[in-house]
TORBAVO-64112 format. One record per residue (C-alpha): residue number from 1; residue in three letters; x, y, z. Coordinates in nm, 2 decimals, padded with zeros to 4 digits. Example, Ala and Ser with C-alpha at 12.3 -4.5 7.8 and 13.67 -1.06 7.14 Angstrom:
// residues 2
<bavex 1 ALA <01.23 -00.45 00.78>> <bavex 2 SER <01.37 -00.11 00.71>> 
END
This chain:
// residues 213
<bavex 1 UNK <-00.03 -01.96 00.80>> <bavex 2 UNK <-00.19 -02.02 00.45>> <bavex 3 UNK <-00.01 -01.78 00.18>> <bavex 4 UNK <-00.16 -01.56 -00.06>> <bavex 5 UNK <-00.26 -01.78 -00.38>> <bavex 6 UNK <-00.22 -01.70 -00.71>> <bavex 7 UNK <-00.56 -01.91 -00.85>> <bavex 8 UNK <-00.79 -01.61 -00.82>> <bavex 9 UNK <-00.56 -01.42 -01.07>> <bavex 10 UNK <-00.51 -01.74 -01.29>> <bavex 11 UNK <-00.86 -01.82 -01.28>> <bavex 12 UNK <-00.86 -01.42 -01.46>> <bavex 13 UNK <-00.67 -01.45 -01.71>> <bavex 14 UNK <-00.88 -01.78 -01.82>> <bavex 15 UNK <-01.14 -01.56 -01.85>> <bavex 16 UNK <-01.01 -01.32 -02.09>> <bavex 17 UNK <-00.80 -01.07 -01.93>> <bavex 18 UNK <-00.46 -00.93 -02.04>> <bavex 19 UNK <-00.39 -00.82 -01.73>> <bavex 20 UNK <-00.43 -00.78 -01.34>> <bavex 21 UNK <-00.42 -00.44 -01.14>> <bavex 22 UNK <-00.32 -00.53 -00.77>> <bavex 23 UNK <-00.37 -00.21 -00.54>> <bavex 24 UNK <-00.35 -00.20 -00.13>> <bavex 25 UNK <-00.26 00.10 00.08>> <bavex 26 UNK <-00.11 00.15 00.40>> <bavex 27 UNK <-00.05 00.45 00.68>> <bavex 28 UNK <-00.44 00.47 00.71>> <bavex 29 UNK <-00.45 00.43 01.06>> <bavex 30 UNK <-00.11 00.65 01.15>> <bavex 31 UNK <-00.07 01.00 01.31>> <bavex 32 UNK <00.16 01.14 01.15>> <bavex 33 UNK <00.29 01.12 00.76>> <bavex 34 UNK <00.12 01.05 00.43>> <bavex 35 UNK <-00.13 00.72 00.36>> <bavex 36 UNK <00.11 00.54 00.10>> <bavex 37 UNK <-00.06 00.33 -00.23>> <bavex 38 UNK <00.09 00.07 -00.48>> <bavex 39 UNK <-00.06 -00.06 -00.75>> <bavex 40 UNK <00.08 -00.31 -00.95>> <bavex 41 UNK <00.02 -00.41 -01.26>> <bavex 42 UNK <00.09 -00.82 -01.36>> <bavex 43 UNK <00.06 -01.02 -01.69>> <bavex 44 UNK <-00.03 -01.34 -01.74>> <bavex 45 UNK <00.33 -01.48 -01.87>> <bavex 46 UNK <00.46 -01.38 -01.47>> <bavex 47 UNK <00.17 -01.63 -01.37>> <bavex 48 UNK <00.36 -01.85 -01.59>> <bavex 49 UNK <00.68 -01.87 -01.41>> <bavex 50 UNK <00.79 -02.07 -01.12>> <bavex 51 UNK <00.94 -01.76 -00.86>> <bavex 52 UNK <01.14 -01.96 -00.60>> <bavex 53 UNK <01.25 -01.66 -00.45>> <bavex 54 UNK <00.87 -01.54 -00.39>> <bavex 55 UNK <00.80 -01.85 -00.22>> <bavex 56 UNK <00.71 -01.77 00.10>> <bavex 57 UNK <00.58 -01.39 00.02>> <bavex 58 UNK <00.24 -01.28 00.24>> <bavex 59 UNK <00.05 -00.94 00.33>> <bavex 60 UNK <00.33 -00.73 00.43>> <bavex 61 UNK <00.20 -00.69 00.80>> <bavex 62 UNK <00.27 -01.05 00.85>> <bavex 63 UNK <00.67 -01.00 00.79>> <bavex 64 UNK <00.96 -00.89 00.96>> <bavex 65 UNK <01.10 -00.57 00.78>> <bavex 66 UNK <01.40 -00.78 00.62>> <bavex 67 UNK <01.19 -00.98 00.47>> <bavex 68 UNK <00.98 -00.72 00.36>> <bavex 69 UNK <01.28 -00.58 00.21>> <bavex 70 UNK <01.40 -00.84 00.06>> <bavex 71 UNK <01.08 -00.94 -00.14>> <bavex 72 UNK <01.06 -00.59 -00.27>> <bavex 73 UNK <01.41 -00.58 -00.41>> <bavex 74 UNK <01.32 -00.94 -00.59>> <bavex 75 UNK <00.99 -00.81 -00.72>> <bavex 76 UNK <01.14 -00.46 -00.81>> <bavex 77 UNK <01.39 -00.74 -01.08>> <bavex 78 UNK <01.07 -00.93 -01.21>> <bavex 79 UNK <00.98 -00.92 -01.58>> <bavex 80 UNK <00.62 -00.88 -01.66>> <bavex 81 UNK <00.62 -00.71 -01.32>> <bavex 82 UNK <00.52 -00.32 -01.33>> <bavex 83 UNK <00.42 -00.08 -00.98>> <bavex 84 UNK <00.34 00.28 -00.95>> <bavex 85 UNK <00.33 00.42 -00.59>> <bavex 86 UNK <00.13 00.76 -00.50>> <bavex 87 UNK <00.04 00.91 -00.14>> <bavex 88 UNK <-00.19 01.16 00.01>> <bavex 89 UNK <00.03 01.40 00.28>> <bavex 90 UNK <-00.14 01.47 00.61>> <bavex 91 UNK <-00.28 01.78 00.48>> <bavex 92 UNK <-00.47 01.65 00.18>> <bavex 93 UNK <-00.55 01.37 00.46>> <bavex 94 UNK <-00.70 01.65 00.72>> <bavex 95 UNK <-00.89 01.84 00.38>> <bavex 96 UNK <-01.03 01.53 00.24>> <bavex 97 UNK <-01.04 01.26 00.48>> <bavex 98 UNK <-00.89 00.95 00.55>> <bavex 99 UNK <-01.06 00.77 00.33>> <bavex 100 UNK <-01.15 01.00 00.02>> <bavex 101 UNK <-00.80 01.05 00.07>> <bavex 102 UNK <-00.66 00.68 00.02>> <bavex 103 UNK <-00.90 00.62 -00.26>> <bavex 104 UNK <-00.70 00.95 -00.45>> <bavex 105 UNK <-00.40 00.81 -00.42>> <bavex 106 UNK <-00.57 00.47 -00.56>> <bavex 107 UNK <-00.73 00.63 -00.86>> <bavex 108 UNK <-00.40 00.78 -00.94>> <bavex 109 UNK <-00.22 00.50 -00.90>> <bavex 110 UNK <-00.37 00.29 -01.13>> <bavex 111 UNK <-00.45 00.54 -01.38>> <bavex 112 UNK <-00.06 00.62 -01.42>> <bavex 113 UNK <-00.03 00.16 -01.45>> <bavex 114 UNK <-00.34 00.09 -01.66>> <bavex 115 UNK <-00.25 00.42 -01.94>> <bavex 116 UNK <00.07 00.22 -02.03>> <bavex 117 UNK <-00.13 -00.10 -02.12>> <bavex 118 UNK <-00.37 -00.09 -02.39>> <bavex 119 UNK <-00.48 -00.43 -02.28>> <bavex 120 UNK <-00.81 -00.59 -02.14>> <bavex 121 UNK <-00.76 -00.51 -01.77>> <bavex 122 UNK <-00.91 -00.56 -01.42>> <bavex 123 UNK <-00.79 -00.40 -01.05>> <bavex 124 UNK <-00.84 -00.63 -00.77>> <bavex 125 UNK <-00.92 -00.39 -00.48>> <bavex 126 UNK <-00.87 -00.50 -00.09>> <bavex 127 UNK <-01.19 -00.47 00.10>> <bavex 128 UNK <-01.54 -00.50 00.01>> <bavex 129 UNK <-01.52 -00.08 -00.22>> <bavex 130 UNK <-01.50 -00.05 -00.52>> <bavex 131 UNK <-01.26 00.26 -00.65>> <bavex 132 UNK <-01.48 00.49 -00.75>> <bavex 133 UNK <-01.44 00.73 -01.05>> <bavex 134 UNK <-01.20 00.46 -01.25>> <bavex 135 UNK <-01.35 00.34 -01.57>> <bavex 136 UNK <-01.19 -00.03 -01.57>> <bavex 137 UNK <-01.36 -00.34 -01.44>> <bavex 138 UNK <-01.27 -00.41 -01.06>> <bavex 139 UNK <-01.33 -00.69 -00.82>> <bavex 140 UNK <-01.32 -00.66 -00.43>> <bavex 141 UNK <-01.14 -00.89 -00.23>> <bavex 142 UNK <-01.20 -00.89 00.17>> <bavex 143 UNK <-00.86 -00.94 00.33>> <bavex 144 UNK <-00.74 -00.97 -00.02>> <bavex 145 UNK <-00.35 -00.90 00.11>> <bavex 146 UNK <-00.36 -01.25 00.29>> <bavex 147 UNK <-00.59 -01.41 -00.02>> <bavex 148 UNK <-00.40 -01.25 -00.36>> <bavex 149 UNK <-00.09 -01.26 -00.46>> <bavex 150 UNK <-00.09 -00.93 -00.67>> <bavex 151 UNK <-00.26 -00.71 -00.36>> <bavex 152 UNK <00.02 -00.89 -00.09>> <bavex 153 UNK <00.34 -00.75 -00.35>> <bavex 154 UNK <00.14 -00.42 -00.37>> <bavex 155 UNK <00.13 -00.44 00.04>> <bavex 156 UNK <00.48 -00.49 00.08>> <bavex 157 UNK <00.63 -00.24 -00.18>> <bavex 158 UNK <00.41 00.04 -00.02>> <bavex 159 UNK <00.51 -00.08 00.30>> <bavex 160 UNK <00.86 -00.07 00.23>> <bavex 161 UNK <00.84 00.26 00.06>> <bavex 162 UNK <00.66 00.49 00.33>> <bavex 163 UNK <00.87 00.31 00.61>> <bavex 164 UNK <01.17 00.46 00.46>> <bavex 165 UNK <00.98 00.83 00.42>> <bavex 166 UNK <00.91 00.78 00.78>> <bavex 167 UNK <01.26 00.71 00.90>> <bavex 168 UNK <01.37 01.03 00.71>> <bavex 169 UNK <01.12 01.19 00.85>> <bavex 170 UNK <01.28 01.07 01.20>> <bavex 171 UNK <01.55 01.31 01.12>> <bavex 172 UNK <01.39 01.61 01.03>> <bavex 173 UNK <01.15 01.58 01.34>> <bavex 174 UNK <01.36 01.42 01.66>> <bavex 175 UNK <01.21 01.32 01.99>> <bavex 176 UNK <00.90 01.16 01.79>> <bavex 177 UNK <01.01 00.80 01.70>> <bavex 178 UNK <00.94 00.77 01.39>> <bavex 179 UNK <01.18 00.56 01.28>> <bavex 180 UNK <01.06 00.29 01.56>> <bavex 181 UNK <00.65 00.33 01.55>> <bavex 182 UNK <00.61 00.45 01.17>> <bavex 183 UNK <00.35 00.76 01.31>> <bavex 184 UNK <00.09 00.50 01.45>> <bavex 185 UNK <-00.04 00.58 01.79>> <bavex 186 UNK <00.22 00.38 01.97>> <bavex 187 UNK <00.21 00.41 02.39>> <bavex 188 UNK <00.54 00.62 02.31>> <bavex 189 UNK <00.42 00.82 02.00>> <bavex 190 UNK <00.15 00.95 02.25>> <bavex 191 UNK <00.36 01.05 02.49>> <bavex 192 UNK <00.64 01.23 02.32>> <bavex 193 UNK <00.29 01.42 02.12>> <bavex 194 UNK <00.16 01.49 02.47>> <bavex 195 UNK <00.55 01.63 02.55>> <bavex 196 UNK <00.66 01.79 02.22>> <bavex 197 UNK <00.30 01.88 02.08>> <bavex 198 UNK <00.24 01.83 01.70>> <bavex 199 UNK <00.49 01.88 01.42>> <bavex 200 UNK <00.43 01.95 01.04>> <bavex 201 UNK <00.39 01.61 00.95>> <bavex 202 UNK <00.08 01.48 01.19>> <bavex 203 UNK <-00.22 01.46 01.13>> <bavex 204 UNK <-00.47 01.73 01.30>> <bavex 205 UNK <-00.79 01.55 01.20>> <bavex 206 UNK <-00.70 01.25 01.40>> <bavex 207 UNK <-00.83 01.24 01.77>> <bavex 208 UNK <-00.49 01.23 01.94>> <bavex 209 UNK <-00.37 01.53 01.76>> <bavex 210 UNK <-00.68 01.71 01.76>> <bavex 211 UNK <-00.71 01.74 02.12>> <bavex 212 UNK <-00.33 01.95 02.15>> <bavex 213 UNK <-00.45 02.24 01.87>> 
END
């Protein structure tokens, strides 16, 4: 499995920047809980560095949770290393959308990085979409969180973050799974729904929860 390189964001910072943006979301396709963004925010001197202990990092979904884990602790040390992480809860998910949604939580993400940096900046965005209504220069990336390192450490932070919302939410809600499927529409998340119904948490604009209002 090829790793995410770092060239695309060195080949950047050759061409003038001060520094890169990485944003990537995740709990867009779940049931239940909000869609979780990080956006990080790295200059060129971290580019600099040799991070043995970074070595092997790669788009979250392609880890085990320890390892997931473990990256984020090492990345949350890092100098010249900055994240902010927002969400949009399942009601501003079933108001908005699941995508106008995610991009909210993206705007305000990187406006709460870039406003601490007065320095020439650019966001590299997974996908092929820009984020509109941000006034910075942006560049998509199609399955940027396998190709760049910045969007694979945004991956994993958020990944890590809203997997520990959903195992608290676990406890709050029982009889779900939570803390096993993370809200997607697992074979037993569908079951216990079809059992237990809906709880505060899911989603009601999404097909499998629709169906029991």
């Amino acid at each position: 499995m090829k790793l995410p390189s770092k060239q695309i964001e060195k080949r950047i910072f050759r061409s003038g920047y001060d520094l890169i943006i990485g944003v990537d979301e995740v709990g867009v396709g779940s049931l239940a809980g909000p869609v979780v963004v990080c956006a990080v925010a790295i200059t060129n001197n971290f580019y600099n560095k040799n991070h043995r202990k970074l070595r092997r990092l790669r788009d979250s979904k392609l880890l085990q949770a320890k390892h997931r884990e473990k990256f984020a602790e090492q990345l949350k040390k890092e100098k010249d290393f900055t994240f902010v992480i927002t969400s949009s809860s399942n009601k501003e998910i079933d108001r908005l959308n699941i995508y106008q949604a995610t991009r909210k939580a993206m705007r305000k993400a990187v406006g709460r990085l870039e406003s601490n940096f007065p320095l020439r900046k650019i966001v590299l965005v997974d996908g092929n979409t820009k984020i509109k209504g941000l006034e910075m220069d942006q560049k998509t990336i199609v399955k940027g969180d396998r190709k760049v390192f910045a969007i694979a450490c945004a991956s994993i932070i958020a990944k890590v973050f809203r997997d520990k919302m959903m195992i608290n939410y676990a406890r709050r809600f029982p009889g779900y799974g939570f803390e096993r499927h993370k809200g997607y529409g697992t074979k037993e998340h569908q079951t216990q729904l079809a059992s237990l119904s809906f709880c505060e948490i899911h989603r009601k604009s999404f097909s499998p929860v629709k169906k029991l209002l």
